[in-house]
C-alpha positions in Angstrom: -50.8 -51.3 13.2 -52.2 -53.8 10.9 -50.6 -57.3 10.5 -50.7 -59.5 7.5 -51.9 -62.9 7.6 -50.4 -65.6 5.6 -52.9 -68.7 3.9 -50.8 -71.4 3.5 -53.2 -73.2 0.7 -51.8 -76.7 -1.1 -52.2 -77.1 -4.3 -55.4 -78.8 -5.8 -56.3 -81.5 -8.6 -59.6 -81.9 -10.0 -59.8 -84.8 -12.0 -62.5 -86.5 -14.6 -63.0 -89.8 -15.6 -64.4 -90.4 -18.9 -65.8 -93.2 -21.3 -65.7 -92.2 -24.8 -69.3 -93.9 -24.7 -71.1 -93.2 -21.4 -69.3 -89.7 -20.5 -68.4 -89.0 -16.4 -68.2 -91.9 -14.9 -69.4 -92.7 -11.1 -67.9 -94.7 -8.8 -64.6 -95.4 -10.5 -61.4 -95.8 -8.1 -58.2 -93.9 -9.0 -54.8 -94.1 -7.5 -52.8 -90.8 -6.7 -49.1 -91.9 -5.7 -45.8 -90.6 -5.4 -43.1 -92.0 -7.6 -40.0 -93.4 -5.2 -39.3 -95.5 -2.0 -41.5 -95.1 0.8 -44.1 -92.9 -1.7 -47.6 -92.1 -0.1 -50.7 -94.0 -2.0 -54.3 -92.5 -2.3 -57.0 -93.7 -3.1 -60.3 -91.6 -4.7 -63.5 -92.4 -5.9 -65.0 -90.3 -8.3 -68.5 -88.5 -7.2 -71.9 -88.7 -9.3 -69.9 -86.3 -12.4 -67.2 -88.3 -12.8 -65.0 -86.2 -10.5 -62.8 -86.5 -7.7 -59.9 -84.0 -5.8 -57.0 -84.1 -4.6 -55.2 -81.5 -2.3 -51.4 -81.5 -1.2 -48.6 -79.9 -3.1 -46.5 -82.7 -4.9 -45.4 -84.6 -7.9 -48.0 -87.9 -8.5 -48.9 -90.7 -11.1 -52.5 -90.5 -11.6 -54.2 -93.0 -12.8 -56.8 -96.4 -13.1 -55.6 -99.8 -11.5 -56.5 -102.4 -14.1 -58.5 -104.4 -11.6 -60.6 -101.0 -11.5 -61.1 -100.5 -15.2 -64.7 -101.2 -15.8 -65.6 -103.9 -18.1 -65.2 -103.4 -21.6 -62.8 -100.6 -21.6 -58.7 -99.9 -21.8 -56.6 -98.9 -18.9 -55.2 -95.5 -20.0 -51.6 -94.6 -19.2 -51.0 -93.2 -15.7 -50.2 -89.3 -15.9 -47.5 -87.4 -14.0 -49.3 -84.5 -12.2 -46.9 -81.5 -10.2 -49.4 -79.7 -7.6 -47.8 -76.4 -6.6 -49.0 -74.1 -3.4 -52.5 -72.5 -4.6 -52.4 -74.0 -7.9 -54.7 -75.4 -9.6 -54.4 -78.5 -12.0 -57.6 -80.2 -14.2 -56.7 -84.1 -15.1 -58.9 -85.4 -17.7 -58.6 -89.0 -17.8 -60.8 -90.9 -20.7 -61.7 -94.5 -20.7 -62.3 -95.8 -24.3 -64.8 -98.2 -23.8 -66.9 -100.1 -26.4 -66.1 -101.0 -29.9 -63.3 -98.4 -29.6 -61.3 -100.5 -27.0 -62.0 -104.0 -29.2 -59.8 -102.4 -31.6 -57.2 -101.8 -29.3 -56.7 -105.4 -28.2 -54.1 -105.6 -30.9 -51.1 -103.3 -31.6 -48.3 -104.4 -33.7 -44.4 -104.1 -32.4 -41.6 -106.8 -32.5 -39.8 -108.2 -29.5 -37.0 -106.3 -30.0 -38.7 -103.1 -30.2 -40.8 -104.0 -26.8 -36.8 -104.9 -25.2 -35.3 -101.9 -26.1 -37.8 -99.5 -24.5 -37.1 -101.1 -21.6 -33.6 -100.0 -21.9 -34.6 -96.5 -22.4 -35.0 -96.4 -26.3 -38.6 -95.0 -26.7 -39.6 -97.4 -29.1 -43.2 -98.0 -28.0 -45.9 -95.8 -28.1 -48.3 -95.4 -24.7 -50.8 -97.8 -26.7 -48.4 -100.6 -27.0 -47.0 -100.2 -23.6 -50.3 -100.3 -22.5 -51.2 -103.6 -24.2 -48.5 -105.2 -22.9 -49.2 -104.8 -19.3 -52.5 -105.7 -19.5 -51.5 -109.3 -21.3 -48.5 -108.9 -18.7 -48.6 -108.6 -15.1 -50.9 -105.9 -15.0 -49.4 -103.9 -12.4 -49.9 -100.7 -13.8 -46.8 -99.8 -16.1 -45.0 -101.6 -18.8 -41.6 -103.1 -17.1 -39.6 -106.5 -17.4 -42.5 -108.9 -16.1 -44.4 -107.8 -18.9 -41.7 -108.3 -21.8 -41.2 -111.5 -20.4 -45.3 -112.4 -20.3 -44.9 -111.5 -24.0 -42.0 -113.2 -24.9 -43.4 -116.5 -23.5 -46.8 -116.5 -24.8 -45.6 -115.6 -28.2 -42.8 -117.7 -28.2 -40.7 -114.7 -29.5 -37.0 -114.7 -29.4 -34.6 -111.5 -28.6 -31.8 -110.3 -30.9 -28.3 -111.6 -28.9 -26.8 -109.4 -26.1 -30.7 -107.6 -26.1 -31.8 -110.4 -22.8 -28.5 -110.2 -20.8 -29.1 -106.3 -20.9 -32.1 -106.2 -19.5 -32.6 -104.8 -15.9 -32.7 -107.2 -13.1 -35.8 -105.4 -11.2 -38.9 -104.8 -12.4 -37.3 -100.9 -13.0 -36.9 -99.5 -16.3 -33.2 -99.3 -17.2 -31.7 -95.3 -17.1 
């Protein structure tokens, strides 16, 4: 009688970070974490290609602290990654560094706008929600901190009833 054996195998993420001027990129530290209370946080460090993996089945944000962006570059947006059992899931994630990312210092929206995608209008685009973390807290997503960083270093002021709807965490509003 033969018996069947069952391989249990996780899921696995081979990831890539880029610079649109220097290609793979060594020595870079990503984060891998797991969105809610009480998430797990890995850390990787991508190999002589510009590579790392990952290997557990899960739903993660993937992505590039801003303390670990290397000089002269933007901090792309985080991606969501879903890792099924035996799957397998390529993550390109590109740096624009150079002349490129000068150009990106600047990207136009008004207060309002910034406010109300905080309240769950998508007003911004992944640019401009970038660029306001980065002159914000830089904590890795665009959330209240930020709007507030922005409202007080450009002296900006809200339409009425926008500020008193704002959420009271650093959470974005449902």
């Amino acid at each position: 009688m033969t018996q069947g054996v069952v391989i249990n195998c996780p899921g696995i993420m081979v990831a890539t970070v880029t610079s649109s001027s220097a290609g793979p990129l060594t020595g870079v530290q990503v984060f891998i974490s797991e969105p809610g209370p009480g998430g797990g946080l890995w850390l990787a460090t991508t190999d002589a290609s510009g590579r790392f993996t990952f290997q557990q089945d899960g739903r993660y944000s993937v992505g590039i602290a801003p303390q670990n962006v290397p000089p002269g570059c933007t901090q792309p947006p985080s991606q969501i990654v879903t890792l099924v059992q035996q799957g397998l899931v390529q993550v390109d994630i590109p740096l624009t560094c150079g002349a490129a990312a000068q150009n990106m210092d600047h990207v136009d929206f008004t207060a309002d706008a910034a406010a109300r995608d905080l309240l769950g209008a998508v007003t911004l685009s992944d640019a401009q929600r970038a660029y306001l973390d980065r002159h914000g807290n830089h904590d890795g997503s665009y959330d209240l901190g930020d709007l507030l960083a922005f409202l007080d270093r450009t002296h900006a002021k809200l339409a009425p009833g926008l500020l008193g709807a704002m959420p009271r965490s650093k959470e974005r509003a449902p």
